[in-house]
N, C-alpha and C positions, 0 to 999 in steps of 0.2 A: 504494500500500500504506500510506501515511505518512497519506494523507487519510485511506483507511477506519480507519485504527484510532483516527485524532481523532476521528471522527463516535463508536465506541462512547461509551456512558456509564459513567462510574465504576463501577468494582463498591463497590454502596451497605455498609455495615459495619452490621449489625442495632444496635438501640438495644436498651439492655439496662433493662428496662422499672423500673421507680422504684414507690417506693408510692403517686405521685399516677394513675396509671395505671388503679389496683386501685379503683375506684370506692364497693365494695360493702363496704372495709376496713375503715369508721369502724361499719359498722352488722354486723359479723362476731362482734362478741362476746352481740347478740341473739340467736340461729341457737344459739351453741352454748351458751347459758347455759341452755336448759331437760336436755339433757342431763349437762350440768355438776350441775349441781343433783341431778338423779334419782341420777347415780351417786356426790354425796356421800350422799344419802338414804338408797340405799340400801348400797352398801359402807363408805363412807369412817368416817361415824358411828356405824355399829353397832360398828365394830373400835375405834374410838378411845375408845368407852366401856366395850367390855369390859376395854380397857389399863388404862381410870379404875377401872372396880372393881377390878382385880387389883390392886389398890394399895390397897385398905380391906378390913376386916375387915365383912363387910357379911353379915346373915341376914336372913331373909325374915322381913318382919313386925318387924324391928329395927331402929335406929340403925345407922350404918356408922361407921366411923371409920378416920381414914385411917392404914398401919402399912408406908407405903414397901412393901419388897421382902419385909417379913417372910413372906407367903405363896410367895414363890421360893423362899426360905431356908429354910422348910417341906418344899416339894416336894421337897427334895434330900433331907432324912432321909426322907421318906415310903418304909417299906417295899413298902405297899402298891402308891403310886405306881409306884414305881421294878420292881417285877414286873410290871404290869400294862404299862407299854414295853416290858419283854422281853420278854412273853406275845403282845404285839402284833405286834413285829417280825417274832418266832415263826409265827404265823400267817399273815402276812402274805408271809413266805418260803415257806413252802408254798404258799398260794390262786395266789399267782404266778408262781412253777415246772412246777407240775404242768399246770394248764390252757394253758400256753403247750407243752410240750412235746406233749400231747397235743391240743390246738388246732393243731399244725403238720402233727403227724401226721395229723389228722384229714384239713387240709387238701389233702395230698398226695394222698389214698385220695379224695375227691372231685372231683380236677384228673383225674383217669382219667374215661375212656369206659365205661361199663359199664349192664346193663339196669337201669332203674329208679332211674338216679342222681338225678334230682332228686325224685322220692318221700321216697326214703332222705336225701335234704340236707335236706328240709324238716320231717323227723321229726326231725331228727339238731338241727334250730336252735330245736325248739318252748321247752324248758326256758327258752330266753330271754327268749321271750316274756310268761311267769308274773310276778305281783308277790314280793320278794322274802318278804313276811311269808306269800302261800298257800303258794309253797314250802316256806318253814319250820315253817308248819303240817302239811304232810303228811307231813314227814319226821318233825315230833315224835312223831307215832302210826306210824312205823316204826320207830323206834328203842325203843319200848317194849320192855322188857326179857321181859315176860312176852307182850304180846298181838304185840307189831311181827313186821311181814312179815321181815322181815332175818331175827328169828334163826330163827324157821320156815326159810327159804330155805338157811340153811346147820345148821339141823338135817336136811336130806336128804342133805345132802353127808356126815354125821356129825360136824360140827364144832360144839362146843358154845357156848352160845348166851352172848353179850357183852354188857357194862353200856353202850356206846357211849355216849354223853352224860353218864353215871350214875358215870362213876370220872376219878379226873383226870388217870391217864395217856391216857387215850383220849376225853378229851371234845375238844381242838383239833384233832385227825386228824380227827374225826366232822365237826365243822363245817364243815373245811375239804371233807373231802367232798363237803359240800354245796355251799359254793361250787367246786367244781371242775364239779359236776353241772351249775347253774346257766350257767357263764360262760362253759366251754370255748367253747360253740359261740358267742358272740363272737370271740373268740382266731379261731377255724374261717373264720369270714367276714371279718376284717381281712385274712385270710394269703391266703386263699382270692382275694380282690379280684387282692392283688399275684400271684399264681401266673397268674391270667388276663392280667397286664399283659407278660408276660414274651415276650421274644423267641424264636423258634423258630429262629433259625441257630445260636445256640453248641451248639444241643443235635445239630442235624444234622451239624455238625462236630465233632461229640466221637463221634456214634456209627461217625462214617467212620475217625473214629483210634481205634475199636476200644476206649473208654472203658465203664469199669461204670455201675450204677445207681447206686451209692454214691459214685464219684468225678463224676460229674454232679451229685450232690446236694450235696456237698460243696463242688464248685470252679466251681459253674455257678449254679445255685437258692440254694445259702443266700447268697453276697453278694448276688446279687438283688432277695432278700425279706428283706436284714436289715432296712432299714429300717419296712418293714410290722413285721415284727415287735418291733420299737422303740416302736412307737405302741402297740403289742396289751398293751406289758412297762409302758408309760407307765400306759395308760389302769385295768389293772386292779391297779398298787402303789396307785394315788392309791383305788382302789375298794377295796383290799381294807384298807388303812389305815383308814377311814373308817366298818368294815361294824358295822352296827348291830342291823337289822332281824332277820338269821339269830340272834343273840348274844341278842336280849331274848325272842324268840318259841321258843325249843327251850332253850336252858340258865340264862339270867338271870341268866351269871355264875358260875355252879355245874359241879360241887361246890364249895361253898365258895367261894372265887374262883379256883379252875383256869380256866379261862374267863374272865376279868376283865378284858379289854382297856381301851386307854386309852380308848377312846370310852364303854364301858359304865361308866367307873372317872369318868369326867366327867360323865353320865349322873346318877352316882349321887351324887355331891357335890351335883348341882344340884337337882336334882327329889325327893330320896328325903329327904337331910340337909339339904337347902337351906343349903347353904356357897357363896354367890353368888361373893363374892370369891373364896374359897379355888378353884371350880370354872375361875373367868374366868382366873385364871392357869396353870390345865392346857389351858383355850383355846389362850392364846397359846402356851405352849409345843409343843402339837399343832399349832399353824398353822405356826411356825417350824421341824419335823420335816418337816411334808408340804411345805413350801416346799423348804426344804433337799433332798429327795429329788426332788423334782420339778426343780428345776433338772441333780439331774446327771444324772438320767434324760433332759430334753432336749440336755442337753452330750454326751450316749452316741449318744441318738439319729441329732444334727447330725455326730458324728465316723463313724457309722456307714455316711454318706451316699459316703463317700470310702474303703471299706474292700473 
């Protein structure tokens, strides 16, 4: 016994390998340097010079001159400014609510067996498929106050016919409308994905314990799909922060500036007034809000993964 176990060999202890090893290490920063390159080209630089002019008093076709922070210092009295964040928020709290509540709902009504379910799914997702500016075209000639199909539509019901886009209690409702019309059916197929990933025992053991629709839905399906729905809540804050296309194509900001979100309010700085500088510091401050929301929107998401 004392011979064979001399004859084994050492149990050898792995070498824990060193940078002379890695052969290909001296010539690794060729590989990544055209990448490196492209994404200062194209991220890194654009953002570092919109920082550079937020810091000069700069018009188009004019001298710039450099006035620090005074452009930040600006943006805080700026009335306009400062409504048009709310007006956004405002918006953006709707476009987000509403499609998600009824994108889950939707999704739930599709998870069923029923005749001509996928006909009806495939009608039910076309809106998505549209660019954002035909939609807003189409909508702009239904919201006409005198010729638009809506108030026809609800002059049969006898209900009299609305200025939708045309007054300023009701022109962010309208839009949002629109975006709800548009987007739900993403919301429908984010949710929709995770409803098909779902396990079928909790459900067969809850109908054995004699459990309702609503407490199934409740204590079974929504921690489920919270997480689905966390991407659906991600994907259309960062979309409806950002929305541009519905805003310049049906209202322009109107009446007045009811409608005046920060996108069209920085829009209008740049392109309209050409206020370079003045505009590139509502940039960054727009980037540091979608940043900011974006990260707790991921932090909600990631906690949500455990709930």
């Amino acid at each position: 016994m004392t011979n064979t176990a001399a004859r084994l060999p050492a149990p050898q202890v792995a070498k824990r390998p060193t940078t002379k090893d890695y052969t290909f290490s001296r010539h690794y920063w060729a590989f990544s340097l055209p990448g490196t390159l492209l994404i200062g080209a194209v991220i890194v630089f654009p953002w570092a010079f919109t920082l550079w002019m937020s810091l000069h008093d700069w018009k188009v076709g004019g001298d710039h001159a450099f006035v620090g922070f005074a452009n930040y210092v600006r943006l805080a009295s700026d009335t306009r400014f400062l409504e048009s964040v709310g007006r956004t928020f405002w918006f953006t709290l709707l476009a987000v609510i509403i499609p998600i509540v009824l994108g889950i709902w939707a999704a739930m009504m599709f998870h069923r067996n029923f005749p001509f379910r996928g006909t009806l799914r495939t009608i039910f997702v076309m809106p998505m498929m549209a660019t954002p500016v035909a939609v807003a075209l189409v909508w702009t000639m239904m919201f006409h106050p005198q010729l638009g199909v809506l108030n026809y539509l609800l002059s049969l019901v006898g209900i009299p016919p609305q200025l939708w886009v045309y007054h300023p209690n009701t022109v962010i409702p309208t839009l949002v409308m629109v975006e709800v019309w548009h987007w739900t059916p993403l919301v429908m197929l984010i949710v929709l994905g995770g409803l098909a990933a779902l396990p079928t025992d909790p459900y067969d053991s809850a109908l054995i314990d004699g459990a309702s629709g609503w407490q199934m839905f409740r204590f079974i399906t929504w921690p489920l799909i919270l997480p689905y729905v966390m991407i659906a809540l991600v994907i259309r804050t960062i979309d409806s922060l950002k929305v541009f296309d519905t805003i310049a194509v049906i209202s322009q900001g109107g009446p007045g500036t009811a409608s005046e979100t920060l996108n069209y309010f920085l829009y209008l700085q740049a392109f309209q007034f050409y206020n370079i500088g003045y505009a590139s510091a509502v940039v960054v401050i727009f980037f540091i809000i979608i940043i900011a929301l974006s990260l707790l929107l991921l932090y909600l998401r990631q906690r949500s993964k455990w709930m």
